[in-house]
C-alpha positions in Angstrom: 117.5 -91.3 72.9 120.2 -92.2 74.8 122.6 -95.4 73.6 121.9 -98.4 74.8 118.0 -97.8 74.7 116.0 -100.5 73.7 112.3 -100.8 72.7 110.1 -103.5 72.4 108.2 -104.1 69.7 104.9 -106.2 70.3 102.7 -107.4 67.0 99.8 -108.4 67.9 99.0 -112.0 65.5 95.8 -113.3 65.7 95.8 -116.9 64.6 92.9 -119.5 63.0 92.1 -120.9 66.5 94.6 -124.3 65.3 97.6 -125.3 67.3 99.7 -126.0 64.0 101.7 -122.3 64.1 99.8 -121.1 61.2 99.3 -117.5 61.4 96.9 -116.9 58.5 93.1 -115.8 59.0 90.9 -118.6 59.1 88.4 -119.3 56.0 85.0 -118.3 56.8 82.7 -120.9 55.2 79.5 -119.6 56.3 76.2 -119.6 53.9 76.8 -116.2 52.5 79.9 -117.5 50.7 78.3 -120.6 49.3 75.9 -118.2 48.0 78.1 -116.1 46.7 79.7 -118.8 44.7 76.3 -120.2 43.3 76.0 -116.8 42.1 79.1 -116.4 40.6 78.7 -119.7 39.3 75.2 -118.7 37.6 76.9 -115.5 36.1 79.3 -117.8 34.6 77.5 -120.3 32.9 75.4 -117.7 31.5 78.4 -116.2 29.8 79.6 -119.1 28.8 76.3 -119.8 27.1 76.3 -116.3 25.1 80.2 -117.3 24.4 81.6 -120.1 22.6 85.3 -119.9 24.1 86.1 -117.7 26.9 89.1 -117.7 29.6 89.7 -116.5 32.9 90.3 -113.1 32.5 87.4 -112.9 31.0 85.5 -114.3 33.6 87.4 -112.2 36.4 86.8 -108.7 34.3 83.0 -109.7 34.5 82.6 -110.6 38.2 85.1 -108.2 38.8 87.1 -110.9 41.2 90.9 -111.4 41.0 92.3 -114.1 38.2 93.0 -116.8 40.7 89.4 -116.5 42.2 88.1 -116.5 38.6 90.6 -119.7 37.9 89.1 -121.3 40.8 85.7 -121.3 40.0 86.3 -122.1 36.7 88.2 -125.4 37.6 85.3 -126.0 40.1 82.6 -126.1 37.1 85.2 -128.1 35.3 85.3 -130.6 37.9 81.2 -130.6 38.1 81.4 -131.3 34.3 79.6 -128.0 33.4 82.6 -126.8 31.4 85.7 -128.1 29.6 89.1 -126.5 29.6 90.6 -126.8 26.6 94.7 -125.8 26.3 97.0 -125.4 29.3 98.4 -122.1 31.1 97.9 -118.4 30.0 96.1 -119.9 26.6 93.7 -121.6 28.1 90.1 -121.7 27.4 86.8 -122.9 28.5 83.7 -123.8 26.7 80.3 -124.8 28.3 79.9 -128.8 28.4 76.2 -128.2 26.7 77.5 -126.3 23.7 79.7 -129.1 23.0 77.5 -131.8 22.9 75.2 -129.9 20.4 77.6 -129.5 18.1 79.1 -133.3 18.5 75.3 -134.4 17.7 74.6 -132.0 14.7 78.1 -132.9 13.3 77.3 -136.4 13.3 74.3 -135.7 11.9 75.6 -133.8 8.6 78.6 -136.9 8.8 76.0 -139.3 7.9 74.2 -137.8 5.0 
């Protein structure tokens, strides 16, 4: 190569389609996804029902998804009121809504005789 030489280098960027500059893949929100979630979803509360605190790692070790997909879903079934995080951060914890109540109601119960 002689000095002086210059080469171009072309990257070839494929974009979401959007004329905001953003260069990231766009989210597929198709069917399989959603279904994929529900599943997820299922597979959690199950757990959660054979489990009387879990947290997210737990979660991603059993789907075998990374922690912030685990996190995710796990704020999504908080906001649907099907769990309850309990703590902040790295100790946080979850507990299913259902298991809660139960034990609200018997502890009443034994409160009052």
């Amino acid at each position: 190569m002689k000095n002086g030489d210059k080469r171009a280098i072309s990257l070839d960027i494929k974009g979401n389609g959007s004329d905001s500059g953003d260069i990231r893949p766009a989210i597929n929100n198709n069917e399989n996804g959603d279904k994929n979630n529900d599943k997820n979803e299922q597979q959690i509360l199950v757990f959660a029902e054979m489990n009387l605190f879990f947290k997210s790692k737990d979660i991603a070790e059993l789907l075998g998804l990374q922690a912030s997909r685990a996190r995710y879903l796990l704020q999504e079934l908080v906001q649907e009121g099907k769990i309850k995080g309990i703590g902040n951060n790295k100790g946080r914890k979850y507990q299913l809504i259902k298991i809660i109540m139960i034990y609200s109601i018997h502890r009443r119960t034994y409160e009052r005789i």
